[in-house]
C-alpha positions as CSV (number, residue, x, y, z in Angstrom):
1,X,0.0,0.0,0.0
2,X,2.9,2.6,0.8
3,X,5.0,1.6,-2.4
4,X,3.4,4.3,-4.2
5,X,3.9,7.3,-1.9
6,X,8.2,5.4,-1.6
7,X,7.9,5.9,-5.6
8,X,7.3,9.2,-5.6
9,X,10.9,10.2,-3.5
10,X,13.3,11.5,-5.5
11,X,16.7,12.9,-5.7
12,X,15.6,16.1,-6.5
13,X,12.9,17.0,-4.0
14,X,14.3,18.4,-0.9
15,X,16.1,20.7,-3.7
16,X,12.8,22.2,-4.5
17,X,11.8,22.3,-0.9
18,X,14.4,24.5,-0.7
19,X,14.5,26.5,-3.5
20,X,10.9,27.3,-2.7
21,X,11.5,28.6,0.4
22,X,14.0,30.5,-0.5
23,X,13.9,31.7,-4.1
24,X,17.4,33.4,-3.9
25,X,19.2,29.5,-3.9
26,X,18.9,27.6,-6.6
27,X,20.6,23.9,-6.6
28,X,22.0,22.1,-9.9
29,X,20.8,18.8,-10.7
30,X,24.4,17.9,-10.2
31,X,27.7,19.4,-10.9
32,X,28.2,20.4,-14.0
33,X,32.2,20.9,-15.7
34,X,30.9,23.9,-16.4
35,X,30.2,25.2,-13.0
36,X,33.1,23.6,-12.4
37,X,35.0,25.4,-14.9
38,X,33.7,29.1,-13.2
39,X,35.0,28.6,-10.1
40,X,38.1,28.1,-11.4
41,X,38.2,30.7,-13.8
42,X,36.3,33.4,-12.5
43,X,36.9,32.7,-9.1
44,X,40.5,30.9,-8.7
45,X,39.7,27.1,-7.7
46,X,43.1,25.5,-6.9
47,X,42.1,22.4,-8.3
48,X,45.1,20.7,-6.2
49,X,42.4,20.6,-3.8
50,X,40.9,17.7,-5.2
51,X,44.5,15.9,-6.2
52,X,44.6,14.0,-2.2
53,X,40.4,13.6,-1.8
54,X,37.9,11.7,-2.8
55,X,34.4,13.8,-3.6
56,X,32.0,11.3,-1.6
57,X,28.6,13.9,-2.8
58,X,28.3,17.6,-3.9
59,X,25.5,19.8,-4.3
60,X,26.2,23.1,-6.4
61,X,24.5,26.0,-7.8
62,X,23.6,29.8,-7.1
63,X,22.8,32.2,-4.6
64,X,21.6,35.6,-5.6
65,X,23.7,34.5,-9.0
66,X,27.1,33.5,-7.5
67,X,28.0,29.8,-7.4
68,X,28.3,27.7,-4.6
69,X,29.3,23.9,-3.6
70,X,28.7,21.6,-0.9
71,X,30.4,18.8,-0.9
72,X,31.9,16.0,1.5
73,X,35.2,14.7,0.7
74,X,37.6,11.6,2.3
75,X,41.3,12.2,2.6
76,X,44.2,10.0,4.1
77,X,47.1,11.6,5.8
78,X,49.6,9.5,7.5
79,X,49.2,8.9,11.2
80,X,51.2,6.5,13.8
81,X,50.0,3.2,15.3
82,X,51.1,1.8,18.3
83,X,51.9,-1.6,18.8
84,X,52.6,-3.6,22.2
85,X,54.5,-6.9,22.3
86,X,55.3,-8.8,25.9
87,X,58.0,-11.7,26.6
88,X,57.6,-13.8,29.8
89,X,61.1,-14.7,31.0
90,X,61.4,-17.6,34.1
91,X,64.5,-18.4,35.4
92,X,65.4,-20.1,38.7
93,X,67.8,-19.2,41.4
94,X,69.8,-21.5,44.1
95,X,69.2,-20.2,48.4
96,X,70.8,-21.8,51.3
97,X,69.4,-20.9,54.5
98,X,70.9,-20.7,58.4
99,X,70.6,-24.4,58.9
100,X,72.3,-24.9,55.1
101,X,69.6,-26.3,53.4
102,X,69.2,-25.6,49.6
103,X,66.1,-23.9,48.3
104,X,65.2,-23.6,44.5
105,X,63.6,-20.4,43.7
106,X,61.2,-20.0,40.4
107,X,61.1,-16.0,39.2
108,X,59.6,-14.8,35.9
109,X,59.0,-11.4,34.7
110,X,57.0,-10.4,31.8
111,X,59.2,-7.7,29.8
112,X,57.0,-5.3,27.1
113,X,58.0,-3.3,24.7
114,X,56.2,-1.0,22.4
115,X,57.0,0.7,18.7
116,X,54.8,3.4,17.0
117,X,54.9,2.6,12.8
118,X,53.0,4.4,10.2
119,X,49.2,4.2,10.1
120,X,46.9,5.2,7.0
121,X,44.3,7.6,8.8
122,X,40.7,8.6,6.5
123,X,39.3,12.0,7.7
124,X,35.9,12.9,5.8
125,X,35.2,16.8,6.4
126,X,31.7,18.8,4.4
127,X,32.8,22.4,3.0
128,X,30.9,25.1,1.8
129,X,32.4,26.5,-0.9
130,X,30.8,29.8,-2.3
131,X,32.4,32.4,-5.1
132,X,32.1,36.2,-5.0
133,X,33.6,39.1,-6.4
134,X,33.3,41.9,-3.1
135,X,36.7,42.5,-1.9
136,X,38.7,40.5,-4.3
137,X,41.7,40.6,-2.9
138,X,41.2,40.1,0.7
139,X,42.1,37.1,2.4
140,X,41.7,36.0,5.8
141,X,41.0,32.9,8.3
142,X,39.0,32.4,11.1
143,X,38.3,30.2,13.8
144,X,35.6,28.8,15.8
145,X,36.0,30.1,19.5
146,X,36.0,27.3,22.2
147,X,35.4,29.4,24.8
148,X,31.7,30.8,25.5
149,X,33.2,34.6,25.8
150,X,30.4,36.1,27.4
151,X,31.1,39.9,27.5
152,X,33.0,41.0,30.8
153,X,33.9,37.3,31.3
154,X,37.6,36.9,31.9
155,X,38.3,34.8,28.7
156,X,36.3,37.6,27.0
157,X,39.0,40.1,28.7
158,X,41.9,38.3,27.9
159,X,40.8,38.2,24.2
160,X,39.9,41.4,23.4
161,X,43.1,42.9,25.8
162,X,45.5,40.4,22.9
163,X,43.9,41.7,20.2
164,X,44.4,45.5,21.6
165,X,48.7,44.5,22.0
166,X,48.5,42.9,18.8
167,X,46.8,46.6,16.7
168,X,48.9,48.2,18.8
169,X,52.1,46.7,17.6
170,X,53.1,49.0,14.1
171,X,54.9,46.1,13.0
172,X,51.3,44.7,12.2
173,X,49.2,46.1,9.6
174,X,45.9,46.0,11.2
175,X,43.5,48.4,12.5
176,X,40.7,47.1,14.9
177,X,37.1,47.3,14.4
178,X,35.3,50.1,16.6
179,X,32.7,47.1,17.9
180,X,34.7,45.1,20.3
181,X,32.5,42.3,20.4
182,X,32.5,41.6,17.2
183,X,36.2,41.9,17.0
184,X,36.4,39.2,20.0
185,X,34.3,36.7,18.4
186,X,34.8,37.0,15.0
187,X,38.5,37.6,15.6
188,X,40.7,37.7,12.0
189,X,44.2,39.3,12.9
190,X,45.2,37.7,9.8
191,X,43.8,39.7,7.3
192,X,45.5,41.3,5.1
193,X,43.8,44.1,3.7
194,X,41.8,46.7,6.2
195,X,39.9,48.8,3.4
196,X,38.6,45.9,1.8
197,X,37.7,44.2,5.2
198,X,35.3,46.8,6.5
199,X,33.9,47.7,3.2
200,X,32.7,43.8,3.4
201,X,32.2,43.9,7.4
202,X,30.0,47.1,7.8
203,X,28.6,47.5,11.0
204,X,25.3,46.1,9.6
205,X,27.2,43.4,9.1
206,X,28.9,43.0,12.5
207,X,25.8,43.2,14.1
208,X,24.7,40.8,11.9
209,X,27.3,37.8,12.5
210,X,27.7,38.5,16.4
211,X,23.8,37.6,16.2
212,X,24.8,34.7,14.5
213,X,27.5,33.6,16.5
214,X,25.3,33.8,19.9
215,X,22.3,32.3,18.4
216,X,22.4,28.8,19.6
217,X,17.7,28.7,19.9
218,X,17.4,28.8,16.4
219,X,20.7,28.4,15.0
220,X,24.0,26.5,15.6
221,X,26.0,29.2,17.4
222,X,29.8,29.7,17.3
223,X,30.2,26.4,15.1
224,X,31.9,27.2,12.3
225,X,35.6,28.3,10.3
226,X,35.1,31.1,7.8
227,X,37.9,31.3,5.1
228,X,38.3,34.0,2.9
229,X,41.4,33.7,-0.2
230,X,40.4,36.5,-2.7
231,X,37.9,35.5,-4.3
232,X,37.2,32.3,-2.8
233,X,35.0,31.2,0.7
234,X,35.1,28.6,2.7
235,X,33.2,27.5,5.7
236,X,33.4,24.5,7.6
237,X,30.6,24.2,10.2
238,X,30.2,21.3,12.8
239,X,26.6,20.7,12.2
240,X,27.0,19.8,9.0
241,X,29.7,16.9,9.1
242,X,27.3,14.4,10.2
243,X,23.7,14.8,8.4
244,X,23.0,13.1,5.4
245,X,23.2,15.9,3.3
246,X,23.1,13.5,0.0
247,X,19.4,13.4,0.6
248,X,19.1,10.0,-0.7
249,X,15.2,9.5,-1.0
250,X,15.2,5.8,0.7
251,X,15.7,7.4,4.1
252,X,12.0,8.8,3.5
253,X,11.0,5.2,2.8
254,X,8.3,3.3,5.1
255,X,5.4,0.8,5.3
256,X,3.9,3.3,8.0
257,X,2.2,6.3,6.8
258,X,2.5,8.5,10.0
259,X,5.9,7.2,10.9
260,X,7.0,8.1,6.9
261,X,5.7,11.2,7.4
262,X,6.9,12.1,10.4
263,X,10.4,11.0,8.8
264,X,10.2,13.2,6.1
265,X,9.3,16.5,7.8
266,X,11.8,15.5,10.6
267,X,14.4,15.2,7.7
268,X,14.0,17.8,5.7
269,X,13.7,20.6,8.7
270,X,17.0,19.8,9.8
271,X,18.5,19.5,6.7
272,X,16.7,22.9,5.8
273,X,18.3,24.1,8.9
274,X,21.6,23.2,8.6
275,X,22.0,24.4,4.8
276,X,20.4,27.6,5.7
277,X,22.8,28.0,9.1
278,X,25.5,26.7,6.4
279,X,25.0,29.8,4.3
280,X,24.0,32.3,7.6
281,X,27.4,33.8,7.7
282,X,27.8,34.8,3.9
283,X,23.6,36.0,4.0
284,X,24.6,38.2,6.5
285,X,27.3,40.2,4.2
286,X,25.0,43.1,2.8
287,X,28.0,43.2,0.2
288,X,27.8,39.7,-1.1
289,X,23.5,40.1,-1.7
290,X,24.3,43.1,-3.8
291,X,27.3,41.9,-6.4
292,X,26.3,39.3,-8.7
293,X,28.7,38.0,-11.7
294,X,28.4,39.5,-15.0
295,X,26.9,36.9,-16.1
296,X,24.7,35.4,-13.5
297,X,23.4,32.6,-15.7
298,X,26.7,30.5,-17.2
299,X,26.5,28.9,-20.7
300,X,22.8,27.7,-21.2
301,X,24.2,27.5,-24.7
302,X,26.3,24.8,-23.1
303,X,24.9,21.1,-22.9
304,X,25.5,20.7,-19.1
305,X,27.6,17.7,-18.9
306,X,28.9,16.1,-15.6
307,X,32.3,17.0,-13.7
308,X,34.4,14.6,-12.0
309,X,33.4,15.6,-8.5
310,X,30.0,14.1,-9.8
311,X,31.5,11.0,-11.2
312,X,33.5,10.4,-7.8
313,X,30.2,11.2,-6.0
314,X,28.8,8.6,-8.0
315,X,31.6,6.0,-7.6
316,X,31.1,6.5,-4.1
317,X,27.7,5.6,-3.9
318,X,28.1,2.5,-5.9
319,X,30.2,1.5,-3.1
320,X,33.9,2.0,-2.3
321,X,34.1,-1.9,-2.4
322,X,32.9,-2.5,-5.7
323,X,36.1,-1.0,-7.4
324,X,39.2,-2.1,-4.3
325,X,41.7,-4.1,-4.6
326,X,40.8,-8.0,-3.2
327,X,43.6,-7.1,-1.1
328,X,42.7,-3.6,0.7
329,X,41.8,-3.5,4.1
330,X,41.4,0.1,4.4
331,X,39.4,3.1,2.8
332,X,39.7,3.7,-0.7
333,X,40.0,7.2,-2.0
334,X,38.2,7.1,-5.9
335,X,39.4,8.9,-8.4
336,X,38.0,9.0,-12.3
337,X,38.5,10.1,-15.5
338,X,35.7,10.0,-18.4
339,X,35.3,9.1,-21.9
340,X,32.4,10.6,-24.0
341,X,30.8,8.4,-26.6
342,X,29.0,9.6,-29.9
343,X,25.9,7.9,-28.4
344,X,25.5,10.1,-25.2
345,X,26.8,7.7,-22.7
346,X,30.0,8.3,-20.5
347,X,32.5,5.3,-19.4
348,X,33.8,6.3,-16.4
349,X,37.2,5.1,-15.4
350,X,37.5,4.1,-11.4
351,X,40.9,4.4,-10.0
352,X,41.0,2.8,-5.8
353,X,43.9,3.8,-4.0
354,X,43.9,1.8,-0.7
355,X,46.3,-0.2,1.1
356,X,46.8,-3.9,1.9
357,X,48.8,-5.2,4.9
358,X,52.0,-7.2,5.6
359,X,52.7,-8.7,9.3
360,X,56.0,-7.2,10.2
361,X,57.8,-8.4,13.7
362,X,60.3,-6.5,15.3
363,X,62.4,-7.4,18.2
364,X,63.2,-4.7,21.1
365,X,66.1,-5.5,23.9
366,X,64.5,-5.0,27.0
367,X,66.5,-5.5,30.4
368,X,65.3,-7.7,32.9
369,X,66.1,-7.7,36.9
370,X,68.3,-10.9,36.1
371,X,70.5,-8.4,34.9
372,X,70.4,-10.0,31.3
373,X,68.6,-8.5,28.1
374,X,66.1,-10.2,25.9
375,X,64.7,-9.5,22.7
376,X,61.0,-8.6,22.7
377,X,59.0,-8.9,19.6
378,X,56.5,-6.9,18.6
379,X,54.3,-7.5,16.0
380,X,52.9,-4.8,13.5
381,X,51.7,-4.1,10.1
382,X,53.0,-2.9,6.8
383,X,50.9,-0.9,4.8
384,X,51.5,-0.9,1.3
385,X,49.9,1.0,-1.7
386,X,47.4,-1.1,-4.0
387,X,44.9,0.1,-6.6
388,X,41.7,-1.6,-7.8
389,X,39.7,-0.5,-11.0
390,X,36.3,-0.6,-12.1
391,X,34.5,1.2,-14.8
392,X,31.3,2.8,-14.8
393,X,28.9,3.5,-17.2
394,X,26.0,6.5,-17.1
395,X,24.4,9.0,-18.7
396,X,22.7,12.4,-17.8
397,X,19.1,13.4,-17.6
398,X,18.3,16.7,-16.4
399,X,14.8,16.5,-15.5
400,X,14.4,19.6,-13.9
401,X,14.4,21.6,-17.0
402,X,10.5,20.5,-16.5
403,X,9.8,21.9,-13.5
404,X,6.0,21.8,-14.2
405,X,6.5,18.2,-14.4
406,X,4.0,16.3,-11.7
407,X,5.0,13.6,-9.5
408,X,3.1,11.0,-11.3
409,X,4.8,12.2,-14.5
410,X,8.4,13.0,-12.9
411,X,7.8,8.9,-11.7
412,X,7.2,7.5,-15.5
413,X,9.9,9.2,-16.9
414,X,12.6,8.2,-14.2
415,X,11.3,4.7,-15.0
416,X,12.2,5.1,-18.3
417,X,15.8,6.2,-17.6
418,X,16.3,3.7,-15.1
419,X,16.2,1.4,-17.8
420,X,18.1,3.3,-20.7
421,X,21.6,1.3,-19.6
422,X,20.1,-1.8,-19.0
423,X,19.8,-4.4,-15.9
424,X,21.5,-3.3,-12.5
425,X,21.4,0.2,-13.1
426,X,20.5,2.8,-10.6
427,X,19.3,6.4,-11.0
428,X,20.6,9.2,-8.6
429,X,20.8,12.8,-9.4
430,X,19.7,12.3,-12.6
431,X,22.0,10.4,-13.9
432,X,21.6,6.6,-14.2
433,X,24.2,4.3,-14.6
434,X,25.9,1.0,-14.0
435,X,28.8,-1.2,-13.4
436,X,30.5,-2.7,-16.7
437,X,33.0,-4.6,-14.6
């Protein structure tokens, strides 16, 4: 009875939600090369940001004009492990007591030893990344405040009083704001041009973010990094590192109506919270509402064709598994690169970079109080670089450019997408594909 309300979840629906509620953001279908392609000309995307990662989803698109990605990637950096090895050690010794009798005396000692050997760590972190022209050449960073800096606290004293030595010093090129507060809690002693810092930051604006920052009824609070490189934002907000911000319909699924519905509103508020919190500290830059590109629409001449942060996306859905070596036992960071066919479709090349292990021992001298030294092992593992393959097959359907399209109608024609490529093939964002091998 519930599989047609199921049906009618699709990728695209929280989207509308949102766009809907507020008209100023408007989402992509998915990423496109040639949105892509803006942030990096128009707005300097170092694309050696994407060299190390692995995109596991993205949402882009526009607010007030000006594009914007969210996306959650997986990275490995090298960390230590620590590994523990023991060696029990008996040995006897000989006692004669007053009367001269002989006594055998059993001792043992268990000796442990430790070594610390390279360890392949995964860290996953969700960015906002949003392009805009104000203040182009302005660049700062700042970070979240651990400390609750209530005014006249003593932290809040302590803070403001470094930031007074730290104008006061000629040596730095910095002049402080006239609102305190908002100095203390939005605190940026790294930036690197004044003029263009308060013509972004007016007091409107101050007022603004210190509201922002203390709002912790309705918003997040002091949760979040703001970086500014030129043209370039990014923020990095706590709330979002953990929702399921792929919006993948089957979480709405149910065979209770009241329990699906109470699922879906649940769902979507949050995620309509967090987004909107997501963007609160750009909204609340008068500057950035009133500049838009010169072109706020970017090549509809263009047919929209998928990046490779979609493709990756995409890999990752499929399953991280599907394309790793038989011998990885840790995360796999997916990388692709495409071929374009005459016929539409795109073969997507999966590239796994994981790591298998080797059982290493090592033996450490460790003294013991028979005054002899023995060699402890410790066991520990070798990591070593392996890379599995996989290739994907899809193709792009951008159903949105029917936005009159009803449910029932939006249903039929995903139906018939789903099976463009065959058995085994999935749908998601509008593009459907499969796995060739």
């Amino acid at each position: 009875m519930m599989a047609p309300l199921n049906r009618l979840y699709d990728w695209g629906v929280f989207n509308r939600m949102m766009t809907q509620a507020v008209p100023r953001l408007e989402f992509d279908p998915y990423f496109t090369n040639q949105r892509l392609a803006d942030l990096i000309n128009s707005y300097g995307w170092d694309e050696n940001f994407s060299k190390e990662r692995s995109v596991l989803f993205s949402h882009s698109g526009l607010i007030n004009g000006n594009p914007f990605v969210i996306a959650r990637t997986r990275k490995m950096e090298w960390g230590t492990k620590e590994y523990t090895g023991e060696l029990v050690v008996k040995w006897t010794t000989v006692e004669y007591d007053s009367d001269g009798k002989k006594h055998t005396r059993h001792h043992s000692e268990t000796l442990r030893a430790s070594v610390h050997k390279p360890y392949p760590e995964y860290f996953e972190k969700t960015r906002l990344i949003y392009g805009n022209t104000a203040a182009p050449d302005l660049n700062f960073t700042r970070e979240k405040n651990d400390d609750e800096l209530t005014v006249g606290s003593r932290s809040y004293k302590r803070k403001l009083k470094e930031i007074e030595n730290f104008s006061r010093d000629l040596k730095n090129d910095f002049a402080m704001a006239t609102n305190e507060e908002f100095e203390v809690l939005f605190t940026t002693t790294n930036r690197n041009n004044n003029q263009q810092y308060f013509l972004l930051f007016t007091p409107l604006a101050q007022e603004n973010m210190i509201n922002i920052i203390r709002d912790k009824e309705n918003g997040y609070g002091d949760d979040f990094q703001f970086m500014k490189h030129r043209k370039l934002n990014t923020l990095t907000a706590d709330h979002m590192q953990e929702l399921p911000l792929d919006m993948n319909p089957r979480m709405f699924w149910n065979n209770n109506y009241d329990a699906a519905k109470q699922i879906f509103i649940e769902t979507t508020c949050e995620n309509f919270r967090a987004i909107y919190f997501g963007f609160a500290p750009l909204l609340c830059i008068p500057m950035y509402q009133q500049i838009r590109p010169a072109s706020a629409i970017y090549g509809t001449d263009i047919p929209r064709q998928s990046s490779y942060w979609e493709h990756e996306s995409l890999a990752n859905f499929w399953g991280e598994d599907k394309f790793a070596d038989a011998s990885c036992v840790t995360h796999s960071i997916l990388k692709t690169t495409e071929n374009r066919k005459e016929d539409g479709t795109v073969e997507v090349q999966v590239r796994a970079y994981g790591y298998r292990s080797e059982p290493r021992v090592d033996y450490i001298s460790k003294y013991c109080s028979n005054e002899n030294y023995y060699d402890v092992p410790v066991k520990w593992d070798e990591y070593i670089p392996v890379m599995g393959t996989g290739v994907l097959e899809m193709q792009e359907d951008i159903v949105d450019e029917q936005p009159d399209l009803d449910p029932v109608a939006r249903l039929q024609e995903t139906n018939q997408k789903l099976g463009a490529l065959g058995e085994g093939s999935i749908f998601r964002r509008h593009i459907t594909s499969r796995i060739m091998r």
